[in-house]
C-alpha positions in Angstrom: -7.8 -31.9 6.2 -4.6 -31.6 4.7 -3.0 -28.3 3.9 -0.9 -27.2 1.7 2.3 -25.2 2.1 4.1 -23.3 -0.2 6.3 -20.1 0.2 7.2 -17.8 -2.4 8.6 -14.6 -2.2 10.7 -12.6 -4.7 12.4 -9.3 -3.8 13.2 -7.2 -7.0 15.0 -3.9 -5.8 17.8 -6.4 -3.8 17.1 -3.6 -0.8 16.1 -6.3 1.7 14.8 -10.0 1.2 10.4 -10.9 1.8 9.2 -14.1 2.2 5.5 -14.6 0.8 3.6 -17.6 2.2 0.6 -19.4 0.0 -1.1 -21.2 2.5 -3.7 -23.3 0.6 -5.9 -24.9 2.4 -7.6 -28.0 1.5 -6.6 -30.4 -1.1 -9.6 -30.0 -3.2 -9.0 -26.0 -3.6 -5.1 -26.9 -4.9 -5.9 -29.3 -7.5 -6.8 -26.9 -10.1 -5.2 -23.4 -8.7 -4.2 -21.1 -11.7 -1.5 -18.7 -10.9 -1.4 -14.9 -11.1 1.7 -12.7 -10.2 1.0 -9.5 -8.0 3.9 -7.1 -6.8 4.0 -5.8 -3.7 5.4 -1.9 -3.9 7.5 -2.5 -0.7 11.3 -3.7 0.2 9.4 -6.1 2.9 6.2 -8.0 3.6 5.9 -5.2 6.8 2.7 -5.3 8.5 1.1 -2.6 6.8 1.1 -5.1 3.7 -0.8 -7.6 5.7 -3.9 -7.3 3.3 -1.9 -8.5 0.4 1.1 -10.6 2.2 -0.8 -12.8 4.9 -4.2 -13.0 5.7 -5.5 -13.8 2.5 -2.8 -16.8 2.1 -3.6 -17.8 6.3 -7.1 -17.9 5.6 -7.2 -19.4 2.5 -9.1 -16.3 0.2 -7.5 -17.1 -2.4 -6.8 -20.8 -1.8 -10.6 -21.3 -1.9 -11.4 -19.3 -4.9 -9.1 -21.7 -7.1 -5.8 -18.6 -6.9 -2.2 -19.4 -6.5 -0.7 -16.0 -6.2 2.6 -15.4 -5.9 4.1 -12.2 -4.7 7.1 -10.1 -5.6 8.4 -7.0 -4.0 9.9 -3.9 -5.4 11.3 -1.2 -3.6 9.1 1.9 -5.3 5.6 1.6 -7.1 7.7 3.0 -10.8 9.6 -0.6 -10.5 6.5 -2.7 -9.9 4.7 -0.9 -12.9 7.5 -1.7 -14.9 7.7 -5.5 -14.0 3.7 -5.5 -15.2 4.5 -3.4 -18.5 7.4 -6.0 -19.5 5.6 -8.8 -18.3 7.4 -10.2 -15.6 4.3 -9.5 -13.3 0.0 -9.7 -14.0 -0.3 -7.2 -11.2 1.2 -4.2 -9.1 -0.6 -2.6 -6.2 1.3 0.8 -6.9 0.8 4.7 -5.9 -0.9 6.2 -8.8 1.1 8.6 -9.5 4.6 7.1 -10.8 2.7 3.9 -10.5 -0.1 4.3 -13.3 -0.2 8.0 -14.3 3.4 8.6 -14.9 3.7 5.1 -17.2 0.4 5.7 -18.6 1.3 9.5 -20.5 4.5 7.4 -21.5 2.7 5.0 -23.6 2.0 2.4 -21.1 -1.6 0.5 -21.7 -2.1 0.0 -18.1 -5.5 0.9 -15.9 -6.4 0.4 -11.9 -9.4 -2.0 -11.3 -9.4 -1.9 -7.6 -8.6 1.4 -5.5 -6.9 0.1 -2.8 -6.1 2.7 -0.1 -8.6 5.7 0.0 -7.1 8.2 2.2 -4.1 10.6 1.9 -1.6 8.3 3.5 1.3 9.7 2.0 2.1 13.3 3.7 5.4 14.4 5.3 5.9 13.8 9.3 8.3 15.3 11.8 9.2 14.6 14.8 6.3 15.6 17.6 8.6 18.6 19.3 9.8 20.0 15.5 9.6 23.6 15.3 8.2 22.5 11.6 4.9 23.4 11.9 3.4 23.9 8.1 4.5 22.8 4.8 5.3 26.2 4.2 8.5 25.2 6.9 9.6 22.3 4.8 11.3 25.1 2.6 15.0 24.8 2.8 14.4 21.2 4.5 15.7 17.8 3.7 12.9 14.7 3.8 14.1 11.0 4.1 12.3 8.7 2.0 12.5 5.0 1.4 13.3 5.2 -2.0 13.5 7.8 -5.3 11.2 5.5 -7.3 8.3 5.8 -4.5 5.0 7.0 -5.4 5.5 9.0 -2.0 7.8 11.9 -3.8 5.0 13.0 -6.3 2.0 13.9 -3.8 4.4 15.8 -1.1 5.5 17.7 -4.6 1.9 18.3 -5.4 1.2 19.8 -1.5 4.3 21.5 -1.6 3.7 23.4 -4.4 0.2 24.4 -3.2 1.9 26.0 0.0 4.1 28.1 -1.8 7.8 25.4 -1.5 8.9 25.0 -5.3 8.8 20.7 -5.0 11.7 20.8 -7.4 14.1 22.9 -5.8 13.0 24.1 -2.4 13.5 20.8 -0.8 15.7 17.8 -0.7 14.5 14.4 -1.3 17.1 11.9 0.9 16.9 7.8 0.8 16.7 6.8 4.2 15.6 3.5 4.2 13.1 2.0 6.2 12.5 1.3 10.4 15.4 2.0 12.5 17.8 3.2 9.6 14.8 6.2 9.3 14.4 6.9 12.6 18.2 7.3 12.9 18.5 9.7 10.7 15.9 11.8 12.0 16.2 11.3 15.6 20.0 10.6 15.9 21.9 11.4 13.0 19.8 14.6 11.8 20.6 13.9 8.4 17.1 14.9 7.7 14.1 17.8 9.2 11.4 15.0 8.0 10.4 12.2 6.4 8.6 11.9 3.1 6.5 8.1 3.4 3.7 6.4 4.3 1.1 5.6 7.2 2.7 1.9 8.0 5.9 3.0 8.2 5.3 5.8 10.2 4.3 3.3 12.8 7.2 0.7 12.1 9.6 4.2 12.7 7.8 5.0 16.1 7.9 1.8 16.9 11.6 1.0 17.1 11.6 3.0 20.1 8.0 4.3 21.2 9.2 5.9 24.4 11.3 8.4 22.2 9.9 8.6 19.3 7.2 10.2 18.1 6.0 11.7 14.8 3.6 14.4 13.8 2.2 14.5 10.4 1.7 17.6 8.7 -1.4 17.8 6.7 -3.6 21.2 4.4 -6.8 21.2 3.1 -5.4 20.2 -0.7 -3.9 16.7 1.3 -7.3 16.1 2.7 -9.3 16.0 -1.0 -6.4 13.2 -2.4 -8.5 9.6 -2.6 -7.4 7.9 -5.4 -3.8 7.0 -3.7 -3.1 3.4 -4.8 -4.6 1.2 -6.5 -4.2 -2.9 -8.0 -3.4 -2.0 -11.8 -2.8 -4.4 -15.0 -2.1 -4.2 -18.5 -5.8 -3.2 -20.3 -5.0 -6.8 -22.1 -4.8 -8.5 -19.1 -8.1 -7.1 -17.5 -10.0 -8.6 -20.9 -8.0 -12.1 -20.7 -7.4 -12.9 -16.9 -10.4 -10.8 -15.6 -12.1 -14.0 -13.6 -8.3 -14.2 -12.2 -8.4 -10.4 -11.2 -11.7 -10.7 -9.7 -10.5 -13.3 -7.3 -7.4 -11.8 -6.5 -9.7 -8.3 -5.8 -12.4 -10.3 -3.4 -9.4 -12.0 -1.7 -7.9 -8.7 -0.4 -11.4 -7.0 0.3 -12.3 -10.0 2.4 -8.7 -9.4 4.3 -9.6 -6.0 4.3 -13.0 -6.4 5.9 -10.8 -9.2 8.8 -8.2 -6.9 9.5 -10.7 -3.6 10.4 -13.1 -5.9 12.5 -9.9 -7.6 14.1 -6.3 -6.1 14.1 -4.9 -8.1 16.7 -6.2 -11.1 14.8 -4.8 -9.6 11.4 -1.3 -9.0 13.8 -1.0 -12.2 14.7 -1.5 -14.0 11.3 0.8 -11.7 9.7 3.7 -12.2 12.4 3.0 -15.8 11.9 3.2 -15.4 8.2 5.9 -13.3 8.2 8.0 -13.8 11.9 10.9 -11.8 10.3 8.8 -9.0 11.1 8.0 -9.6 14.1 9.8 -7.1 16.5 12.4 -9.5 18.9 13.2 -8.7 22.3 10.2 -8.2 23.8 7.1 -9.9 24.9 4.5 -11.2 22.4 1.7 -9.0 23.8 4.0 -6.1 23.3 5.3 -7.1 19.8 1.6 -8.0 18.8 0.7 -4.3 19.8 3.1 -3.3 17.7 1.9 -4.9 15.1 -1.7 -3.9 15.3 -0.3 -0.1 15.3 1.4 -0.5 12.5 -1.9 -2.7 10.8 -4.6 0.2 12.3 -2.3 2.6 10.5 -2.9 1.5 7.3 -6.1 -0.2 7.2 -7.6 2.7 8.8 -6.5 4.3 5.3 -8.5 1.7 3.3 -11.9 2.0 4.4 -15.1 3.3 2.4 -17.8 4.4 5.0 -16.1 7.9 5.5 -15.0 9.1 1.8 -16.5 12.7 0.3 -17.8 10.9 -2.1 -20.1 8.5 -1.2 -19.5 4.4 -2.0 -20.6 1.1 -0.6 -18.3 -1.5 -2.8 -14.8 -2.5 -2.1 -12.1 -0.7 -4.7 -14.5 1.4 -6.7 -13.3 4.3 -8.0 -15.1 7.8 -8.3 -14.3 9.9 -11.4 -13.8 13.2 -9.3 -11.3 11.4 -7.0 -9.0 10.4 -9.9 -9.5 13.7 -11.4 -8.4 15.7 -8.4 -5.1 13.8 -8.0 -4.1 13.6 -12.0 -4.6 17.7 -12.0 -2.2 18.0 -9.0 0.4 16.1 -11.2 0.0 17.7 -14.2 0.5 21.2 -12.8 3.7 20.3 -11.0 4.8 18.6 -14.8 4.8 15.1 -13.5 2.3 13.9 -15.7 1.7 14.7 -19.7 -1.5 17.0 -19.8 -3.1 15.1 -22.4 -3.7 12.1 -20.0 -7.7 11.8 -19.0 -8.8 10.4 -16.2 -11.0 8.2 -17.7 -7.7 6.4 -19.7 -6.6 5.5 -16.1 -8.9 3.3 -14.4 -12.4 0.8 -14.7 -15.0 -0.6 -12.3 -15.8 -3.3 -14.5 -14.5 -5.9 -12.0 -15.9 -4.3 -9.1 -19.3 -5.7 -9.0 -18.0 -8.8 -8.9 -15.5 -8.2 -6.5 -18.0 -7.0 -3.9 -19.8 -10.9 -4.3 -19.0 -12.3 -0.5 -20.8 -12.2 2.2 -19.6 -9.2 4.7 -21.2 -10.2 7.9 -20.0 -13.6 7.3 -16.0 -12.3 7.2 -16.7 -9.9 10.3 -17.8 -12.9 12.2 -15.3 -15.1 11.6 -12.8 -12.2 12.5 -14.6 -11.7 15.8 -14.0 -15.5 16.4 -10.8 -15.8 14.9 -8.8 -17.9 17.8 -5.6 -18.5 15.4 
């Protein structure tokens, strides 16, 4: 059969250049492909993205469903939202914080459809032999993050301000950058006590050098209870007029969802083959493709369903309580309007739908996934 292939890839913050790849598969799925536009809240298609920036384009999850998506990255889940409120984009998986709650008690009409990652993965880390033990410690301390605009800033403020730090003025919020840049200025540098990110990149910082180093991530019982972390999220008009589109594009990513957790080093390889600029040079394949798979476990790990308080058996549904919990942490810090309700923010319309594919079928073909 003939395939298809078409790259695409459009990087909005200019902070470093992605490549997306639609792979379509057989002729018959390309003739009549409509197109949707998702952003990517990430500088770079790095493997903690694989869900959304290979394996459904390598196995054709969308290719087969009649989708053409092309992707565009933003460095910060505020700039993503923004592309979808102006219309440049259908689609931003975004934090949900300045990502949909922030836009949302501006004015924006925007709501999440599909909750994407259900586990705090956004807490500060330190190196493993810090004397920072607490959050309590971070008081007085500067944290690297990727970017001001990251959905990251507002849930370390929230935690913060539970252990008694003012998240306005008892720390310092320093851009960093990404990979080695962060892990120099943690590790060599000591331009900052901590970083302020995310679960993938932890694993891309550790990593760059894993004999050395070696991150610790500090965590309280108010971090434990945040769910609702990111989600995809559209215009409320675009949920009514391109909601067969969104379905697709939801079922696509739980299918790679399902892959990636029943085979990471399958999910590792497609993505480095995908994506080879991310694929770490210099060393063996079996060494880069563990690498890879860290960095994939670390997020995916974040994304499943079988262990949340609240109990749920379909891909990217969203539980009342869990939105609640995290738009009350932002509106007591003053990062979100008070008059914002939860219910404004998000809808499980599409996730019946969604949740139509055959699970065993997906795990099987990841156990026998030869590449």
């Amino acid at each position: 059969m003939t395939r298809i292939i078409s790259r695409r890839g459009i990087l909005v913050s200019g902070a470093a250049i992605g490549a997306a790849c639609t792979l379509g598969a057989p002729m018959v799925w390309a003739q009549a492909r409509q197109k949707l536009t998702m952003v990517v809240s990430s500088a770079t298609a790095e493997a903690g993205t694989a869900t959304q920036t290979s394996i459904p384009f390598e196995l054709g999850f969308w290719a087969e469903e009649g989708l053409d998506v092309e992707l565009k990255y933003t460095r910060g889940s505020a700039i993503g939202a923004q592309l979808v409120i102006t219309g440049q984009a259908d689609v931003v998986h975004a934090g949900t914080s300045v990502g949909l709650m922030v836009p949302v008690s501006k004015g924006a009409q925007m709501q999440a459809f599909y909750n994407m990652i259900t586990q705090n993965f956004q807490m500060p880390a330190v190196p493993a032999d810090s004397p920072i033990k607490t959050l309590a410690d971070l008081k007085g301390k500067k944290l690297g993050v990727i970017g001001q605009a990251t959905a990251t800033i507002p849930i370390v403020k929230a935690v913060l301000e539970d252990a008694g730090v003012d998240p306005n003025n008892g720390v310092t919020f320093i851009d960093v950058g990404y990979g080695a840049q962060a892990a120099a200025a943690l590790w060599v540098t000591k331009q900052v006590d901590a970083l302020a990110m995310y679960d993938s990149v932890y694993a891309a910082i550790e990593n760059v050098n894993p004999e050395l180093y070696k991150l610790r991530i500090l965590t309280s019982p108010l971090s434990d209870k945040i769910s609702f972390q990111t989600a995809l999220c559209a215009k409320t008009d675009t949920l009514k007029s391109k909601r067969d589109l969104l379905v697709k594009l939801g079922r696509g990513h739980a299918k790679a969802t399902v892959f990636a957790l029943e085979n990471p080093d399958a999910a590792a390889r497609i993505h480095f083959k995908v994506h080879p600029e991310q694929k770490t040079t210099g060393i063996s394949d079996t060494v880069a493709i563990a690498y890879g798979r860290r960095s994939i476990l670390a997020r995916i790990n974040n994304m499943r369903i079988d262990n949340m308080v609240v109990k749920r058996d379909k891909w990217g549904y969203m539980d009342k309580l869990d939105v609640e919990t995290y738009l009350d942490m932002l509106k007591k810090i003053g990062d979100v309007d008070k008059s914002v309700v939860a219910n404004s923010l998000y809808t499980n319309d599409l996730v019946a739908d969604i949740n139509k594919f055959d699970v065993a079928a997906i795990r099987k073909m990841a156990r026998e996934y030869k590449g």
